[in-house]
C-alpha positions in Angstrom: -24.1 -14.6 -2.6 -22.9 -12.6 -5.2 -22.0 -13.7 -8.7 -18.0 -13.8 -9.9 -18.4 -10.4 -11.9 -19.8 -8.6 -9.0 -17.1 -10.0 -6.6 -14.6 -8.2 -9.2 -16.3 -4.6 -9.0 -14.7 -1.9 -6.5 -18.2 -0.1 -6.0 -20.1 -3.6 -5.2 -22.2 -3.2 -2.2 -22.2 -6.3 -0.3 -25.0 -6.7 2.3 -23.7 -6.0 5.5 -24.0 -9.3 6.9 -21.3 -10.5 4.5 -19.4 -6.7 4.9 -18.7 -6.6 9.0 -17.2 -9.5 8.9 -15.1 -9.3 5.8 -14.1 -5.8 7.0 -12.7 -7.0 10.6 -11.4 -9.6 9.0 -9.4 -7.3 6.7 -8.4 -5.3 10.0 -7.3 -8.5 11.7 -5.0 -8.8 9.3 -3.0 -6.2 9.4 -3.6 -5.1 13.1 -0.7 -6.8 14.4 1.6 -4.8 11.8 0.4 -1.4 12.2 0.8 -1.8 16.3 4.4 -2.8 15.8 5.9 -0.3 14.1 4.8 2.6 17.1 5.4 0.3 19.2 9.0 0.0 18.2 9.4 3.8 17.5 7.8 4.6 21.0 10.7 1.8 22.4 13.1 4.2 20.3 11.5 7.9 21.5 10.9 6.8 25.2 8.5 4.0 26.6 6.4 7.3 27.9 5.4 7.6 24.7 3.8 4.3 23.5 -0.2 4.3 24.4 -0.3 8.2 22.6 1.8 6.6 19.7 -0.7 3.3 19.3 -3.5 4.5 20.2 -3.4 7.4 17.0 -1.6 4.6 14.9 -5.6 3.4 15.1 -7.3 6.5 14.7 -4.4 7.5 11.3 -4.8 4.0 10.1 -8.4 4.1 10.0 -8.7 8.2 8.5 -6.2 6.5 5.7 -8.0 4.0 4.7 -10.9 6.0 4.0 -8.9 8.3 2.1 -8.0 5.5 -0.4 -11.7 3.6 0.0 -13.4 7.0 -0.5 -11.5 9.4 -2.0 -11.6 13.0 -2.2 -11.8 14.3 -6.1 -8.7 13.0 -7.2 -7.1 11.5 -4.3 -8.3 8.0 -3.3 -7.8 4.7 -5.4 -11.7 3.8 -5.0 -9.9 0.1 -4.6 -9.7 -2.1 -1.4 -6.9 -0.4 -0.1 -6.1 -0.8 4.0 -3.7 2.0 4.4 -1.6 1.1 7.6 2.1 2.6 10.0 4.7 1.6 7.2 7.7 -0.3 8.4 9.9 0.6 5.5 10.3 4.0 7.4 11.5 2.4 10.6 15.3 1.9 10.3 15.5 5.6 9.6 13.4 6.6 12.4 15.1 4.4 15.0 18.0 5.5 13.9 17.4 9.3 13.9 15.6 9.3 17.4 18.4 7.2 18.9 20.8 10.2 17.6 18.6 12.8 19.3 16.0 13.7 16.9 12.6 14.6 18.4 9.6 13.1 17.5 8.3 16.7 15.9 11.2 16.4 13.8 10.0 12.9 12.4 6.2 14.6 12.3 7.4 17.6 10.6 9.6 15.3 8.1 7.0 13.1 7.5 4.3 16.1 6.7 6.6 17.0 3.5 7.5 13.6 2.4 3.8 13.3 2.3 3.5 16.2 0.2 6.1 15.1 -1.9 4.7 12.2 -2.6 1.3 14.0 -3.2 3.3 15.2 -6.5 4.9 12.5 -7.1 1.0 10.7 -7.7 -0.2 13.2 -10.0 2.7 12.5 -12.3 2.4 8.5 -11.7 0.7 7.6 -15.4 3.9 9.2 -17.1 6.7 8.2 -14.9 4.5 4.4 -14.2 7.1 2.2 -16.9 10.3 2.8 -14.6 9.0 1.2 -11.4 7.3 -1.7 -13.0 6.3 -4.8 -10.5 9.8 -6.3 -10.7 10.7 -3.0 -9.1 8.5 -3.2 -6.5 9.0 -6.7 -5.5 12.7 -6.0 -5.1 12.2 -3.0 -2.7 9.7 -5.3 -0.9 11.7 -7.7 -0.4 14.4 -5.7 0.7 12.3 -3.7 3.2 11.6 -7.5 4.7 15.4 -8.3 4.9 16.4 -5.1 6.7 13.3 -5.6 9.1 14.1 -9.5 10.2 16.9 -8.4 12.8 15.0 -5.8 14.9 12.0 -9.1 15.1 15.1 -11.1 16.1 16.3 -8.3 18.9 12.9 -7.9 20.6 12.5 -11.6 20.7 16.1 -11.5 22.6 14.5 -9.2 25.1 15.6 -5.4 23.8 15.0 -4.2 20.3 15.2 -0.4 20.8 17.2 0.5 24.0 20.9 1.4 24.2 23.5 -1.7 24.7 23.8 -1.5 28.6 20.1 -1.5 29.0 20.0 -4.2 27.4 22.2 -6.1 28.9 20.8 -5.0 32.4 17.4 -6.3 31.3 18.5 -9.8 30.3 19.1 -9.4 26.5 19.2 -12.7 25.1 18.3 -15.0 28.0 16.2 -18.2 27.6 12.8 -17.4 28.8 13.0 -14.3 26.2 14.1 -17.3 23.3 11.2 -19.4 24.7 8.4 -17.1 24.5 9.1 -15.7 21.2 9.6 -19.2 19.7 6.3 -20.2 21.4 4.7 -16.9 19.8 5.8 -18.4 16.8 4.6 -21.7 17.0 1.5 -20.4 17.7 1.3 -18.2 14.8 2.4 -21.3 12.6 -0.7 -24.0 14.2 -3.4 -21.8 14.6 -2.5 -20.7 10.6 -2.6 -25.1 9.5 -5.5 -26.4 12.0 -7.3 -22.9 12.0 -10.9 -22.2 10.0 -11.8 -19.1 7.9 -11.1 -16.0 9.8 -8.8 -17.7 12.4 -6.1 -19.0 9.9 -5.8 -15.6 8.4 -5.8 -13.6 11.4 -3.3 -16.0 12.6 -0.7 -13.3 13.6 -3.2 -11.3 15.6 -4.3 -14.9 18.1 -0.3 -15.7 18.0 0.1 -12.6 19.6 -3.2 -12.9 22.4 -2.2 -16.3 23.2 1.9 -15.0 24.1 0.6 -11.9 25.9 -1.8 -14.1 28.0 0.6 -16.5 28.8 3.9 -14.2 29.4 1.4 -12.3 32.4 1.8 -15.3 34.6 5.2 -15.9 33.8 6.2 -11.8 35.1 7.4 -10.8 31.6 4.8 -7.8 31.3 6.6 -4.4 32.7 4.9 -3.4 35.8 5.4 0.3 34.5 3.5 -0.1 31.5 1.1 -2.1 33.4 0.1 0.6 35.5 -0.3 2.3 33.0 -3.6 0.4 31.7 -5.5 1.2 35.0 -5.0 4.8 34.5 -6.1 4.9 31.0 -9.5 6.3 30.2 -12.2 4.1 28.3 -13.0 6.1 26.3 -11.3 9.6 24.5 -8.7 11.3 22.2 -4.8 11.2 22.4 -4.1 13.1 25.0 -0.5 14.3 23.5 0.3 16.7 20.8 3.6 16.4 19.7 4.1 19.8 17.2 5.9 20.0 14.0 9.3 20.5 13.2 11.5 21.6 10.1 14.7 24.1 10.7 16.8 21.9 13.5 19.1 20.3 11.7 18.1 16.7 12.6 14.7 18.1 11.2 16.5 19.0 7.8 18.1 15.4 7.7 14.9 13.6 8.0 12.9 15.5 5.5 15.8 14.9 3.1 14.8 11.2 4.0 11.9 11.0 3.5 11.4 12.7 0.4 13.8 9.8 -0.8 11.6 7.7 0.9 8.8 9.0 -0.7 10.3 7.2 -4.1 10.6 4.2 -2.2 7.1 3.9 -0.6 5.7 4.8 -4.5 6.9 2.0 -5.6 5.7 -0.2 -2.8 2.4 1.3 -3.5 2.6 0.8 -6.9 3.4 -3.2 -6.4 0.3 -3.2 -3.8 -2.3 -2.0 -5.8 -1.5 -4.2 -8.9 -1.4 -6.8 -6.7 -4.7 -6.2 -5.3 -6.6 -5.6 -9.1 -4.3 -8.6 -10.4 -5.6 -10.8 -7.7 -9.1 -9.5 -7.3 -10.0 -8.6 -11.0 -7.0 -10.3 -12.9 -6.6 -6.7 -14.5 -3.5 -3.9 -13.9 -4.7 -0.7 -12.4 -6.1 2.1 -14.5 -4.2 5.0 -14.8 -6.9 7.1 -12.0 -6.7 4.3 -9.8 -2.8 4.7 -9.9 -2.5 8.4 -9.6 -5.6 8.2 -6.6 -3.9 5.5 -5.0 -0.6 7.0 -4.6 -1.5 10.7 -4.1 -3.8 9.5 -1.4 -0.5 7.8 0.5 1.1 10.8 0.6 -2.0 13.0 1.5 -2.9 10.3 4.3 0.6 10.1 5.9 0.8 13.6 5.7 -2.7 14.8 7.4 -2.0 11.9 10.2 1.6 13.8 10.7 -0.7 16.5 11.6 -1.6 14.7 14.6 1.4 12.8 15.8 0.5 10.0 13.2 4.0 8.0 11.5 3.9 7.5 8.0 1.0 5.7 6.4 1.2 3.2 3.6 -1.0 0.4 1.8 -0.4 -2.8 2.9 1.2 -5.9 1.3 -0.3 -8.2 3.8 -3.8 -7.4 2.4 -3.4 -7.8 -1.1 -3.2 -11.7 -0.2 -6.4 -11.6 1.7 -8.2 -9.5 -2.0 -6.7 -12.5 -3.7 -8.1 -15.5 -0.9 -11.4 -13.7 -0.9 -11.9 -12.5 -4.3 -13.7 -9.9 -3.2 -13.1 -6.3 -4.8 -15.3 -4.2 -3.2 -13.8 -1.4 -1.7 -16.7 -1.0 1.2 -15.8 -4.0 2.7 -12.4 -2.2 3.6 -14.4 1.0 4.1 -16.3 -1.1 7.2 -12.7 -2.5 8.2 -11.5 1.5 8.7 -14.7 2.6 10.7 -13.8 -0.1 13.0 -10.1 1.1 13.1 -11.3 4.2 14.1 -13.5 3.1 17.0 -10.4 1.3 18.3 -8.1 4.6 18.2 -10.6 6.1 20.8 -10.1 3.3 23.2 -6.9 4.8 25.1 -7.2 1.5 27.5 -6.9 -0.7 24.4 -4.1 1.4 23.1 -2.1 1.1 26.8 -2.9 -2.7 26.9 -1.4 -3.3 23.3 2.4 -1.3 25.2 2.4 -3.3 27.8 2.7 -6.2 25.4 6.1 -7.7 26.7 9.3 -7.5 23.9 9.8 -11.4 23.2 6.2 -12.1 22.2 5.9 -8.2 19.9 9.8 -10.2 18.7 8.4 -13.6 17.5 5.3 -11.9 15.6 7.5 -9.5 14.1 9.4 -12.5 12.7 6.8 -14.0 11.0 5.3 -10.3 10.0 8.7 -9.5 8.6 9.1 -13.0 7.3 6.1 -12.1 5.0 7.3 -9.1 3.5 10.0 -11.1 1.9 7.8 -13.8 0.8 5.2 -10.8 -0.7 8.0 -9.3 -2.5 9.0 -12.7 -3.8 5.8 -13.0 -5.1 6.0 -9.5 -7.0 9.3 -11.0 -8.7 8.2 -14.1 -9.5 4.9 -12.2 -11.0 7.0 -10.2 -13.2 8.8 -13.7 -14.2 11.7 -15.3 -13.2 13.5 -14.4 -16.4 17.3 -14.8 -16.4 17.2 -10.8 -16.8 14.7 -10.3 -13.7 16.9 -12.6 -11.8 20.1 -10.7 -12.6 18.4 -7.0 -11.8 16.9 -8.7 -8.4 20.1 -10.5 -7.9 22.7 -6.9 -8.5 19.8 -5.0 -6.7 19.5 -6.9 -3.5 23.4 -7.4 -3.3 24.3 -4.1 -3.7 21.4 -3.0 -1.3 22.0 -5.4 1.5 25.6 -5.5 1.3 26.3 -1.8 1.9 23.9 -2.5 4.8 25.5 -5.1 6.7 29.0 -3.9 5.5 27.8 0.0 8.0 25.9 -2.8 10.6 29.5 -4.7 10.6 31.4 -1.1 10.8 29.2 -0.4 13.9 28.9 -3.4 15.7 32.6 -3.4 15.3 33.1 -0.3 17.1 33.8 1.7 14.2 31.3 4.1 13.9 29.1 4.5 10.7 30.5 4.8 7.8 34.1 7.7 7.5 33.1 11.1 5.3 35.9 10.3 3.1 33.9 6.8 1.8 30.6 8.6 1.9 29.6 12.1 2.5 28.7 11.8 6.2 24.6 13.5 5.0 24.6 10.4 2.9 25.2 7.8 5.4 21.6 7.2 6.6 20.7 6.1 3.3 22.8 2.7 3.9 21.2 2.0 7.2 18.1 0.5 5.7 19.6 -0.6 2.0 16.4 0.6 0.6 17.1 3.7 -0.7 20.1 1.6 -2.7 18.1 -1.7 -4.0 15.6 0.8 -5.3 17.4 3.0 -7.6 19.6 -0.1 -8.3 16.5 -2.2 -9.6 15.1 0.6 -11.6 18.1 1.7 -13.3 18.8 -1.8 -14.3 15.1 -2.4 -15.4 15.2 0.4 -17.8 19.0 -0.2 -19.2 19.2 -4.2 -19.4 17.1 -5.5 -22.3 16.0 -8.9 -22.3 18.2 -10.6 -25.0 21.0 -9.3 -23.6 20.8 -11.6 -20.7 19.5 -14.8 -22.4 21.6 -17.8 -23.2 
């Protein structure tokens, strides 16, 4: 086994005995996350669209990964980065496909706010004091807040479809309670009585075990399940979805994401200081910042290419870095090859969408659950001053409240938002509250000094 210094060092070379596993394991981990969000935007889009939408979630997760693993000239962070189908995007989309937008709307939006943020990674070293990791663990945790109700909707029964569908399908009902609480429970004993790779891949048997046990019980969708039979083996997506930018729901979501391109900077920014903070118990270099984020952007925006969502590092891996303490980055290269030979499995891709609502629902609790607690983490990192208390506590009120105040507004029959509150282009920025905890959090970081807080 290696020594403690080696561990620490990005280009060790693990043999590749200890590397397979290590790299599944890192997959494992964060397999059950990046299936969700298609899943959920497929729900959203049309169920026709779920095995094209998982099945290149793989293949974009995978060409990501080795984007940030290894690099091209400047783009790449060279670091242990899984790159994986962000779920800070997914408010938005739902929201903009429920109104009528087509998916090469998203793809087209998502191609520039992948640009964007291209730019926004070459200027990272100078603009890097504004979104320090206080920042970033607010916007994590806020991303986990606005998630937990769509976990809590698909364990109900219906996370994606209109109202009447969802009553029609038995929204709610106690069979759809019991499985997602059993999913659940699951997740939570095989995580305390499991060993080594089976407690942290916890999520992933969590969600075997519910899908195995709702086929009995007639919870999987005959549709979908046809579906599986008529897949091929082995082969690409057999969809292509096109790109585009002048529609005027088009225009709306690149306006979006380019905001959202702030937004999953500073996630990424919180990730890969947690990842050399808990590996190498060092900040990231300068490179490794500008290479990390540029290669976000570049990743999300060559997957867009191909009917891939938005790509992002994820939070749930940093913890594994830190539990392992191994730094090398081709561990996580191994972990994207496999990826890769997943995405050409179209059967594997149409057995992960027939996966029933109520057992996706009580994973995405836990998943979602997680977010908060890894944003936590980023605050309590950053210390739990009475200042960084104060900027969390303004940021996160402010953030959330305008959310549930437009989710009150709607459920209340009200409609979003009126114009003469908000200018009406403005009113998707609420649905999520990221956009708002964000800017909130970083303005506050850089105008409230410490002593002017302490007692």
């Amino acid at each position: 086994m290696a020594d403690t210094s080696q561990l620490r060092d990005p280009d060790y070379r693990p043999p590749m005995g200890e590397a397979i596993p290590l790299g599944i394991q890192h997959v494992l981990a964060m397999f059950a996350g990046n299936i969700t969000v298609p899943l959920i935007i497929a729900l959203a889009a049309g169920p026709e669209y779920i095995t094209v939408l998982v099945q290149i979630a793989l293949l974009a997760a995978g060409v990501a990964t080795l984007i940030q693993t290894v690099g091209i000239g400047p783009v790449g962070s060279r670091l242990p980065v899984v790159q994986g189908t962000s779920f800070a995007y997914v408010g938005i989309l739902t929201s903009a496909l429920k109104g009528g937008a087509t998916l090469a709307a998203v793809f087209g939006a998502s191609l520039v706010g992948g640009l964007f943020q291209m730019v926004l990674g070459y200027f990272i070293p100078q603009i890097r004091k504004f979104i320090p990791v206080l920042v970033s663990g607010v916007v994590v945790m806020t991303i986990g807040f606005t998630l937990l109700p769509v976990g809590i909707k698909y364990s109900a029964g219906c996370g994606a479809y209109p109202a009447p569908f969802c009553e029609a399908a038995g929204f709610g009902n106690a069979s759809n309670w019991a499985m997602a609480l059993f999913v659940i429970a699951a997740i939570l004993l095989v995580r305390r009585f499991g060993r080594g790779i089976w407690s942290t891949a916890s999520v992933f048997v969590g969600l075997v075990i519910g899908y195995v046990l709702a086929i009995p019980f007639g919870m999987v969708d005959p549709t979908l399940a046809a579906r599986i039979g008529d897949a091929a083996w082995i082969g690409l997506p057999e969809q292509w979805f096109g790109l585009e930018f002048t529609t005027a729901a088009a225009v709306g979501l690149i306006g979006l994401m380019v905001i959202m391109a702030f937004i999953t900077t500073i996630e990424t920014v919180g990730d890969l200081s947690g990842i050399t903070m808990g590996g190498a118990n060092r900040e990231p270099t300068d490179r490794e910042l500008k290479g990390g984020i540029m290669a976000d952007g570049f990743g999300s925006a060559v997957v867009a290419l191909f009917g891939g969502l938005p790509n992002t590092s994820y939070s749930q891996n940093v913890g594994l870095v830190s539990f392992t303490g191994v730094m090398s980055r081709h561990v996580v290269t191994v972990g994207a090859v496999f990826l890769l030979l997943c995405g050409f499995i179209p059967k594997l891709a149409a057995v992960i969408g027939a996966m029933p609502q109520p057992v996706l629902g009580g994973a995405a609790v836990v998943m979602f659950g997680l977010i908060v607690s890894a944003g936590l983490k980023l605050v309590a990192q950053a210390g739990l001053t009475t200042r960084n208390m104060l900027i969390a506590a303004v940021s996160l009120g402010l953030g959330m409240g305008l959310w549930q105040v437009e989710q009150i507004a709607r459920a209340a029959g009200f409609g979003p938002l009126p114009v003469d509150v908000l200018p009406s282009w403005s009113v998707p920025l609420f649905v999520s509250g990221i956009v708002v905890a964000g800017v909130v959090a970083a303005i506050l970081n850089a105008v409230i000094r410490e002593e002017e807080t302490s007692g």
